[in-house]
N, C-alpha and C positions, 0 to 999 in steps of 0.2 A: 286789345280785344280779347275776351277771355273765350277760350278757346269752349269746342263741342264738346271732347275729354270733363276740360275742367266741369262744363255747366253737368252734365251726368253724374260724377263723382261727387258733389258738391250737393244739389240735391237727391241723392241716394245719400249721401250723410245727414244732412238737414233731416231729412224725413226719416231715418233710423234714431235719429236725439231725441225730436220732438214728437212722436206718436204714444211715447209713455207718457209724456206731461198730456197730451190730447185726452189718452182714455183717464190719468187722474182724474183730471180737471170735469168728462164727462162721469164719471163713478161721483166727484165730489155735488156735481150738481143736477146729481139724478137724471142727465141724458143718456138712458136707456133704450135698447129692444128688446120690448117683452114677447117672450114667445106666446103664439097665436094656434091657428087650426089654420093657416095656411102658411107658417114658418117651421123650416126645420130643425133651429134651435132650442134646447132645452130650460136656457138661463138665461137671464136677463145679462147683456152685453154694452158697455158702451158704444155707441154709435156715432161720436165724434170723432172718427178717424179723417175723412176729407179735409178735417183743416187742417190735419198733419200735410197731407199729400197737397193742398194746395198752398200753403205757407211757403213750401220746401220747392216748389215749381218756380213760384214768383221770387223767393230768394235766390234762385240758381239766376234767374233772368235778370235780377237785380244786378249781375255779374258784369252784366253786358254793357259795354258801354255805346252803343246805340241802339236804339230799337225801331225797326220799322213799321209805320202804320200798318199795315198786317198784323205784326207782331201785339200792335200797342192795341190793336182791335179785339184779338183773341183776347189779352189780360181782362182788360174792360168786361167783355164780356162774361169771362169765366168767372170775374168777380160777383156779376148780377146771379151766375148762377149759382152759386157759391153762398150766397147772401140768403136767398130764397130755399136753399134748400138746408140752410142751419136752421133757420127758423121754421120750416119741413119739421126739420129734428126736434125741434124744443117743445112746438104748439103745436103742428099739425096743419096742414094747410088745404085749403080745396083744389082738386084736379084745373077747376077753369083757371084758379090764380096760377096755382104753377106755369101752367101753360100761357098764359100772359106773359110771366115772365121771362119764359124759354123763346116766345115772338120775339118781346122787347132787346134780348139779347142777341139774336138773329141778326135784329136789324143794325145793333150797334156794330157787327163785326161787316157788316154789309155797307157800313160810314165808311168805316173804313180800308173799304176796297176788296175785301176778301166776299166775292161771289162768282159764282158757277161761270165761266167765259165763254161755252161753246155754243151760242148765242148772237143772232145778229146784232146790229149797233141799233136799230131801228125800236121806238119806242114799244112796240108789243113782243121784241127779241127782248129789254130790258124788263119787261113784264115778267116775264116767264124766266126769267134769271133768279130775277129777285125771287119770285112766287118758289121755284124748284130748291132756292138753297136754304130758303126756312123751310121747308118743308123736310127738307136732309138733313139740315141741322139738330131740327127740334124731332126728326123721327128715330137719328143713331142716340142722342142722350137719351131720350127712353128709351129705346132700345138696350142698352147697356145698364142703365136702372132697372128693368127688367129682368134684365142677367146677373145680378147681384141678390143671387138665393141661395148660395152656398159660399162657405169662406173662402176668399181666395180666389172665386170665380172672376169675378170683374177688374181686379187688380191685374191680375195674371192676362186674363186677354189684351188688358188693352196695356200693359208691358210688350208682350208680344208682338200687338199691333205699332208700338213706340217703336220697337227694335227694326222692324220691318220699313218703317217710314225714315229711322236712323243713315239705316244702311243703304236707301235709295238718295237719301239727301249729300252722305259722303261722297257715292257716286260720280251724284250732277254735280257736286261746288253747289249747293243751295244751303245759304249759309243759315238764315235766319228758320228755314225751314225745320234745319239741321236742329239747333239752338234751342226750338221750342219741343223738337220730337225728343232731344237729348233729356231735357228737364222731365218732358213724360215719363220717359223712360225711368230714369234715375228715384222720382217720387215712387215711381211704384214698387221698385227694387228695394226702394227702402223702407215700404211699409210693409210689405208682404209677409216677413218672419214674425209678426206682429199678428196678421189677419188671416194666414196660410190654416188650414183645423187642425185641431181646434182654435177658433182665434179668439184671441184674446181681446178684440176691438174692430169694430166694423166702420165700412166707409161712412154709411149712413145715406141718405141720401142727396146731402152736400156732397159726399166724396163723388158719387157711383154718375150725378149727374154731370159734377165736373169735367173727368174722365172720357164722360160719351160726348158733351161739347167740345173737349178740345182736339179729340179722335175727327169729329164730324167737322171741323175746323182745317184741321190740317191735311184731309185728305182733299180741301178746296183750294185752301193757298201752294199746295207744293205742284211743280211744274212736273208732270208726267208724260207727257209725248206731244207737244204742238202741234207735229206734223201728222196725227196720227189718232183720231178721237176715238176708237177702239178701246187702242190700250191707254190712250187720259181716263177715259171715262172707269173702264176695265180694271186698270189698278187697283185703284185704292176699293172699289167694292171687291174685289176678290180680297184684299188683306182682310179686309172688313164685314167678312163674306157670313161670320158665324152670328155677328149682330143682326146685322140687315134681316139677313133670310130666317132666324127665329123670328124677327116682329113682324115678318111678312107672313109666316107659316100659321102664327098664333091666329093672325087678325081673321084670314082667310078661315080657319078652324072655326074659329067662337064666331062669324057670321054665317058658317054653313051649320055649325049645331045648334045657332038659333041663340047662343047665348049675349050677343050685343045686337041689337038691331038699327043704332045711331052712331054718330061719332060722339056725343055726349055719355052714353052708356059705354064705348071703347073706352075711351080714358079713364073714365071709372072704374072698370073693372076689375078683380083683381083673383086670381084663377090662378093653378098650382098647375099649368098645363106649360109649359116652356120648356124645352129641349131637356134641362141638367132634371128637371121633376119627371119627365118621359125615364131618363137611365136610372134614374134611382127608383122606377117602377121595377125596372128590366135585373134588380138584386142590388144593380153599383155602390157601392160606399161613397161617403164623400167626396174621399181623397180620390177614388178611381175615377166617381165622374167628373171632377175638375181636373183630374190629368189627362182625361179619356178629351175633353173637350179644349184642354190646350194642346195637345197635339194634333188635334183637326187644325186648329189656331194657327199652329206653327207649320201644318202643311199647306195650309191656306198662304200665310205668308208670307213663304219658300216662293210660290205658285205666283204671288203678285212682282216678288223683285224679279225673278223671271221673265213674267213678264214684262214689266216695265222698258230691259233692255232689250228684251226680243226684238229679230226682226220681221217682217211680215209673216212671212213664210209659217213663223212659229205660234203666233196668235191663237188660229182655234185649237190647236195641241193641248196648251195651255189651258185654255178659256173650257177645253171636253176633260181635263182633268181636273178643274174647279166643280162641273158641274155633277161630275160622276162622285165625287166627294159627299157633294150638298144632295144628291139623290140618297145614298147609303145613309145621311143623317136624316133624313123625310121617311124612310125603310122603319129604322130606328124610334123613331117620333110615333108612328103608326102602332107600331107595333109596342110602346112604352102606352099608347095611348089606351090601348085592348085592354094590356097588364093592369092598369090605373081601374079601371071599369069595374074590372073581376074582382080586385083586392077590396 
């Protein structure tokens, strides 16, 4: 069995070798991102980094010499995502297919076996399992596509969010859990020096989608408190606490300023109003607001191993300094928002 170590180290190499062939290959065949009036970039960028970061995930897995249908469900899936959002990259694709495809793959990791369990056995308890995990599923990948507006930003969180799922999986003994957060982890360590600003090659939206499905994946399959549906449920949204609550803040925002009024217009939309475009109102550099936003990241997912092993007693401590966190970024938000107006 190839060990947790191995599969991290293994894919943080893979994905440090292959990211230079990735942006070649995307510079030789004109996959590009050109800058826009709602991109912060200057030049046009390669945008094929995801396949570095997923090549280099599935080659570390490729390690293992078993996999378990959890495991074999995630691949499957992050493949469909993967697939759909290179051709994202190449042609261009519409909001409603993407989102077909982010269903379609929902439902494959839901074959096999990977959904929400806090849920009766009874057929409208299964209803609403299913219903709630594509919903989680297909809401943290955008979500984290979303957060993919500055270099380094979405790489770096969801390393963070890998390490934090790492160190709960060593923990418990949750091997396969372990196995797939390790690979996380490791792709993104090894793309990072690559994509960190200025970067030299972006996820794209093959990568940024990847990343948010396999974050929204493994915060389903890893085992967090049985006994205890507080902190199941609590975990992993509090590791997860910086994606969720920006696409919760956004949506709430752009339907009270009138700016979406369907779910069809939501997915369409596409608006310079998200937490890292709030700080870079407020003066932030780049590099400040992508450090400024991985350290909430990393206090956040201090805050989830914490909790994890807490025991009762320590729960809402925990859960009032998640929220006292997420209030001071909504302060911030407000207040990037005023800045954004007047400029």
């Amino acid at each position: 069995m190839f060990s947790t170590y191995g599969v991290l180290l293994l894919s943080a190499a893979v994905a440090f070798l292959i990211t230079p062939v990735s942006k070649y290959l995307a510079g030789k065949w004109k996959i590009l991102d050109f800058p826009d009036g709602r991109k912060i970039h200057k030049t046009a960028v390669p945008r094929l980094g995801g396949m570095a970061v997923f090549l280099s995930f599935l080659l570390a897995l490729g390690r293992v010499s078993f996999v378990s249908p959890a495991l074999k469900g995630i691949i499957l899936g992050a493949l469909l995502i993967v697939l759909i959002g290179v051709i994202d990259d190449i042609v261009g694709l519409g909001a409603k297919l993407k989102l077909a495809g982010q269903i379609l793959a929902a439902l494959i990791l839901i074959h096999q076996g990977v959904v929400l369990s806090f849920f009766s056995a009874t057929f409208w308890g299964r209803l609403a399992a299913v219903t709630l995990t594509v919903i989680w599923l297909v809401g943290v990948t955008n979500g984290l596509n979303f957060l993919d507006g500055l270099d380094g930003l979405a790489a770096g969180l969801a390393a963070i969010a890998g390490l934090s799922f790492l160190l709960i999986a060593l923990k418990t003994n949750q091997l396969f859990f372990g196995l797939a957060s390790a690979a996380l982890l490791g792709s993104c360590l090894g793309f990072l020096p690559y994509n960190f600003h200025p970067a030299r090659i972006f996820l794209g939206d093959s990568g940024s989608t990847f990343l948010g499905f396999i974050l929204a994946a493994l915060a389903i399959m890893g085992g967090w408190a049985e006994d205890n549906p507080l902190i199941a449920i609590g975990t992993p949204l509090v590791i997860l606490g910086i994606i969720v609550f920006d696409l919760i803040y956004i949506t709430v925002s752009r339907i009270g300023r009138h700016k979406v009024k369907n779910f069809w217009q939501w997915i369409d939309y596409v608006g310079k109003d998200h937490f890292h475009h709030r700080l870079l109102n407020l003066g932030f550099s780049q590099r400040q607001t992508v450090c400024a936003i991985y350290s909430i990241g990393i206090y956040l997912g201090i805050n989830g191993i914490i909790l994890n092993g807490a025991g009762a007693q320590w729960v809402m401590p925990v859960f009032t300094q998640a929220v006292l966190m997420l209030i001071l970024v909504t302060i911030l938000m407000n207040v990037g928002l005023r800045r954004g107006d007047e400029l």
